[in-house]
N, C-alpha and C positions, 0 to 999 in steps of 0.2 A: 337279844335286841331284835324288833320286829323291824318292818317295811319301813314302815315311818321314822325310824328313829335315825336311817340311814337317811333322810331328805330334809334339806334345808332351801335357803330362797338363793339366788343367785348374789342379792346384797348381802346376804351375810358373807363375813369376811373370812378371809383365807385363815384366819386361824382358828376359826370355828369348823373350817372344813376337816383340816388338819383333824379335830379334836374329834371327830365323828370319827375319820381312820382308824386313830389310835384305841377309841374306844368298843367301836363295832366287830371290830374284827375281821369285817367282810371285803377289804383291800379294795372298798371302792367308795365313795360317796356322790350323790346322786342331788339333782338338783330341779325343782320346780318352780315356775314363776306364778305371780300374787294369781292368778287365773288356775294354778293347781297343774299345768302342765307341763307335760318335761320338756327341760332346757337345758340337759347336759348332763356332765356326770368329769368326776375326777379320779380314775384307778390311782392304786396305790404306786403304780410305777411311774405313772405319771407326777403325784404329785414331787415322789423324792428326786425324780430330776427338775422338776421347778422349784425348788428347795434349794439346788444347790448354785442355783444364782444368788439364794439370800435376798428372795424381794421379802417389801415391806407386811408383813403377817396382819397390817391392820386393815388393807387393802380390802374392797368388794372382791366378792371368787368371780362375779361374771366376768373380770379383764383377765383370768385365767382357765375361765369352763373351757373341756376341748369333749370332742367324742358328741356334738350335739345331733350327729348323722348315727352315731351306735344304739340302735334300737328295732325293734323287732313289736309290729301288734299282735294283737291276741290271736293264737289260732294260725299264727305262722309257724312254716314248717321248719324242723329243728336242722336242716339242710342249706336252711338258709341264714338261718343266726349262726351256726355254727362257719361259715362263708366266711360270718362280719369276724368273729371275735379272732379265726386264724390270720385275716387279711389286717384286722387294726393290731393283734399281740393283744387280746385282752380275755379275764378269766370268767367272765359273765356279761351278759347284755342286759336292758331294763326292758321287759316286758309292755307296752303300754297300754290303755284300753280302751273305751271308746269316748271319752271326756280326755283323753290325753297325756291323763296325769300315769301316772309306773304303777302297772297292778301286781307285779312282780319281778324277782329277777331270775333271767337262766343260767346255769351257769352249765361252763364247759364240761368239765369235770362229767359230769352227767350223760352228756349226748356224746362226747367225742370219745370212740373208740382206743384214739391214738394217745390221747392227754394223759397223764403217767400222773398218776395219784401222789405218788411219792417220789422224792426228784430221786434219782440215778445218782449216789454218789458216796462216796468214805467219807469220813472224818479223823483229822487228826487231833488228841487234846494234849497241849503240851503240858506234862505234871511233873518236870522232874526239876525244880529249884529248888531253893534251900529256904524261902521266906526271911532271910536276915534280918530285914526290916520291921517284922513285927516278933521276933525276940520279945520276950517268951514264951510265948503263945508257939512257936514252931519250935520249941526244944525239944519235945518229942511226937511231931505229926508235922511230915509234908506240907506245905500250905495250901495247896488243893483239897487238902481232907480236912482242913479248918472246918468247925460246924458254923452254917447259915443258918439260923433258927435252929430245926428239927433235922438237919443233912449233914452232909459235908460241902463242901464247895464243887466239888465236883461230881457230886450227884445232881444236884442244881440243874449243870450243864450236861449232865447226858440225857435227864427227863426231859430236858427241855428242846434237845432236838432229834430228841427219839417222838416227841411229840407232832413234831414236821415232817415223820418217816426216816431220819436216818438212824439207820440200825446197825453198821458195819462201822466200826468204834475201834481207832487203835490210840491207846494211851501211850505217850512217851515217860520216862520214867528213869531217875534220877537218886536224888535223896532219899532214904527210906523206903524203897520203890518194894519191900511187902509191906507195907504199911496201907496202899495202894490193891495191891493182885490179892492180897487176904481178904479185904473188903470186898474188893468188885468180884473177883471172880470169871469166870468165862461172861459174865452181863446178864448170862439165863433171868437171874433173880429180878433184874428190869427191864426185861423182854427185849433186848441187845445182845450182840453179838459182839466179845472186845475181846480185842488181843496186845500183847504189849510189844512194847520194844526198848530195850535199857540202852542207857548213854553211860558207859563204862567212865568217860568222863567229860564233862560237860562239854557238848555241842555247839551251842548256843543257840539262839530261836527256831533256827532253821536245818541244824544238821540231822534231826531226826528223819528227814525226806528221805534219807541216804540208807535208809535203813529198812522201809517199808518196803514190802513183798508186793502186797499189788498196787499196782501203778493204772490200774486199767481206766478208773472212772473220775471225773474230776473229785478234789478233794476238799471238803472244807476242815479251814486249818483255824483252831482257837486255840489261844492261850487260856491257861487253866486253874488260871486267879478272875477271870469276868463274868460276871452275873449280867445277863442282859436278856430282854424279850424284842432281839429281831429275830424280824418274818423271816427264816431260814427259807422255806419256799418261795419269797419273793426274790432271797438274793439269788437260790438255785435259778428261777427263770429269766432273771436278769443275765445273766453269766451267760445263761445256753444261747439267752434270745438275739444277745450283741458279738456271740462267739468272740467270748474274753477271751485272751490265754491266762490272765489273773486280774477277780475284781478282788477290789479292797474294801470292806465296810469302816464310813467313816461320818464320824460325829462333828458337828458346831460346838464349839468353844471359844466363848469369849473371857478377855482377859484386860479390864483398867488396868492402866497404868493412873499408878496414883498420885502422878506427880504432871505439870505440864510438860507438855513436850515440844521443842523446839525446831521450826526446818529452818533450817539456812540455804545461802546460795552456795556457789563454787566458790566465792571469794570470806565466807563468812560471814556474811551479814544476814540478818535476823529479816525474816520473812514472816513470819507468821508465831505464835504461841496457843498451840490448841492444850486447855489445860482438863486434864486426866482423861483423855478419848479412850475409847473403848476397842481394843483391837481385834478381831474375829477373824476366828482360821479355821480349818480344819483340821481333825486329827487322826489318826489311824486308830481303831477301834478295836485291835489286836484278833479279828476276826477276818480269814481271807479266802476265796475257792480259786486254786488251784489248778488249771486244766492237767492231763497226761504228757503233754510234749513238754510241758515246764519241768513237771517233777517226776518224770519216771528213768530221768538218766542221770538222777544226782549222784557220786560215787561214796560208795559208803565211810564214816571217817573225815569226811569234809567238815570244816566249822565255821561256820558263818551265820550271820542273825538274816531273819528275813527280809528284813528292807536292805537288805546288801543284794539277796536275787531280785529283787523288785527291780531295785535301781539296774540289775546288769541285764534283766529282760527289757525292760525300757531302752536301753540301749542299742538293744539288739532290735529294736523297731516293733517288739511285741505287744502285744492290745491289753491294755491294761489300766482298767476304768473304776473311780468310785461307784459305790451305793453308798448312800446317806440313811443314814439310821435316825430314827427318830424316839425308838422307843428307849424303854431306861437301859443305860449302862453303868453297870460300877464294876469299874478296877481297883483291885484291892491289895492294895499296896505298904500302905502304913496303916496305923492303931486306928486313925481317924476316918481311912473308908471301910476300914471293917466294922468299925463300931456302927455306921451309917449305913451295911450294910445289912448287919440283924436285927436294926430297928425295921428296915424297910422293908424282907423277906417276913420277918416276925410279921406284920401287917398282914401280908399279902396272903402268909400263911391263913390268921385269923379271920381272914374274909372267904377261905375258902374260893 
């Protein structure tokens, strides 16, 4: 995708913006007015914190352009763009030129010394269930090593964020767990570095923490039934940049109810009948990073699911913030997301 494909009008609407995002790549979308001149721009971390108020996507993006000061003209020194992008948190500036309009973009990555190409961090994959649910298809394979198209499932997810730099992989492991270590291997074969750790008997989400050796960097932790294309590097910089102790990535989900619904008062009388309203929430997208002080003093043998430490860090007063995910996610869980899941990767495969 070139220059242009990245800029739209300021009336175009916030969901057209969105669609640039997701399609571009380049975690930012950029904006000119009918005159061809920059008028702003939307990063990618911006726009999923404006997301998660849930405004109306039909909206113009001008009542939400921000960053209309981040820009830098041709021929300025990279000392001083590089100023803006530390001082706003953003991973490129818009170049502009001498009609006004973006002749290119800079980005950090490039000029900055300090900027770490690939975030700093572990991952945890959790593979050790039993798949009940999709019976019989896991009568003899793991459900992580279910084939996605041409894969297993959990090759899916180590390409995919060996693809964002994380290279230091330890798989949790359970059922079948050669079934697993005979496949993967030490990772050499997909330029990863993975090591296991077996749950003698089920943990449950979260007791593999108890078990891991280094504790030193933060962790991103997946479960290892999800297919999904988030920006792993957007949540790595989100995390470092708001000094989480644990972000959560987490999706929009709405759900009719298909019948009306009733409010009453205190005493029971009928107030209102809104019939099959649409209820929207969020959900936990079973993808989370982790800082060192969270998880490096779990004791080994512990069993507990992870929204059990969530909720007892919250407690504890600790920084623990959504990212909103925008891109696809399937949880695969019964017959009917896995079927929708190798129609979807099948695709994705064929396009190459």
């Amino acid at each position: 995708m070139n220059l242009k494909d990245k800029i739209i009008k300021p009336d175009d609407t916030l969901r057209a913006a969105l669609d640039v995002l997701r399609s571009s790549g380049a975690g930012v979308v950029l904006f000119e007015d009918e005159q061809g001149r920059y008028a702003g721009m939307l990063s990618d971390a911006q726009m999923r914190q404006l997301l998660l108020t849930q405004p109306e996507l039909d909206q113009p993006s001008r009542h939400f352009i921000q960053g209309q000061d981040i820009s830098v003209p041709q021929g300025c020194d990279n000392a001083q763009a590089l100023e803006i992008m530390r001082a706003r948190e953003v991973s490129c500036v818009p170049v502009t030129g001498s009609s006004g309009g973006v002749a290119a973009l800079l980005w950090r990555k490039d000029i900055d010394p300090d900027y770490l190409a690939k975030p700093q961090m572990n991952a945890l994959l959790m593979a050790g269930g039993f798949g009940k649910r999709l019976y019989p298809l896991t009568n003899d394979v793991p459900k992580p090593m279910l084939r996605i198209g041409s894969k297993p499932m959990l090759e899916h997810i180590i390409l995919k964020i060996k693809a964002y730099g994380v290279e230091n992989i330890t798989i949790s492991t359970h059922h079948m767990p050669e079934k697993i270590t005979d496949y993967f291997g030490d990772g050499s074969k997909l330029g990863v570095n993975i090591n296991y750790v077996h749950e003698d008997s089920p943990l449950g989400t979260g007791g593999a923490l108890g078990l891991l050796q280094d504790t030193s960097k933060p962790l991103l932790m997946m479960n290892g039934d999800i297919l999904t294309g988030l920006n792993v590097r957007a949540f790595y910089d989100f995390h470092v940049e708001n000094g989480c102790d644990i972000s959560v990535a987490a999706r929009p989900y709405e759900h009719q109810v298909p019948y009306g619904v009733i409010d009453i008062d205190d005493a029971g009388a009928v107030k209102r009948i809104v019939e099959k309203p649409v209820q929207k929430h969020l959900i936990s997208g079973g993808v989370y990073i982790l800082s060192p002080s969270v998880y490096g003093d779990i004791e080994q043998g512990r069993v507990f699911d992870l929204p059990d430490l969530v909720e007892e860090k919250i407690q504890e007063g600790r920084d623990v913030r959504t990212f909103l995910m925008w891109e696809y996610w399937l949880d695969i869980g019964m017959r009917a997301e896995y079927d929708l899941a190798q129609t979807f990767i099948s695709h994705k495969e064929a396009a190459g």
